[in-house]
C-alpha positions in Angstrom: 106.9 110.9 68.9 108.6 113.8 70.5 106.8 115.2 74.1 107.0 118.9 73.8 108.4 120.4 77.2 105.8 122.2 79.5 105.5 125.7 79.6 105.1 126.8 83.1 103.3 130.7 82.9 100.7 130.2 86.3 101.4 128.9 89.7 98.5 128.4 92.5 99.4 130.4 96.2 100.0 126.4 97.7 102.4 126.0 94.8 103.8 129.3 95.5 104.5 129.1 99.2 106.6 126.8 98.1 109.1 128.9 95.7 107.8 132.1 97.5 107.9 135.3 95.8 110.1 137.1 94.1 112.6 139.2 95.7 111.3 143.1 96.0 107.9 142.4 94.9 105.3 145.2 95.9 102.4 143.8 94.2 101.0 140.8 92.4 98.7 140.2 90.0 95.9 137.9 90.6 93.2 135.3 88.4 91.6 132.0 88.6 92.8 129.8 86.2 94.7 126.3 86.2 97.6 125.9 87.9 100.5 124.6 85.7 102.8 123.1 88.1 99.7 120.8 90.4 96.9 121.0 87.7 94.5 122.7 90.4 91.3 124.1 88.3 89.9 127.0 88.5 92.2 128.5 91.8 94.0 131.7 92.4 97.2 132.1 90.4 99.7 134.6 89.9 102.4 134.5 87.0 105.2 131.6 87.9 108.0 133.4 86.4 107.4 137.2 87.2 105.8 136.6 91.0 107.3 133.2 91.8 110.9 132.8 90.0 109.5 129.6 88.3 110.8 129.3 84.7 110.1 126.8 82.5 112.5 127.7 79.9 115.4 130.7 79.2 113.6 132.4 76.8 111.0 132.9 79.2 113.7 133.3 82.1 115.3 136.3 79.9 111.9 138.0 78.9 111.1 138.2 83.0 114.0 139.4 83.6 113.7 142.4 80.8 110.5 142.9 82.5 111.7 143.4 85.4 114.3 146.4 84.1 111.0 148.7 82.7 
């Protein structure tokens, strides 16, 4: 049985700290929810790829990074 790899879309502010934000960044966006890198429930996250620079994959890495051009 094949493990599918883990998509990585929220990151907690303790997870964060740790990556930091991303360069430039005036604002972020903010929600409970589950933390996908520690598994913390119901905790303030932002988006790990477009706040933090945490990318689970490229095709997520590349749609960030269109994103960021609009």
């Amino acid at each position: 049985m094949k493990k599918e790899p883990k998509i990585i879309l929220t990151c907690c502010f303790k997870c964060g700290k740790r990556y930091g934000t991303k360069k430039n960044k005036g604002a972020i966006g903010i929600w409970n929810d589950t933390c996908d890198l520690c598994g913390a429930k119901d905790v303030p996250c932002a988006s790990a790829p477009h706040d933090f620079g945490v990318y689970s994959n490229d095709e997520i890495r590349k749609n960030d990074k269109l994103q960021d051009l609009i």
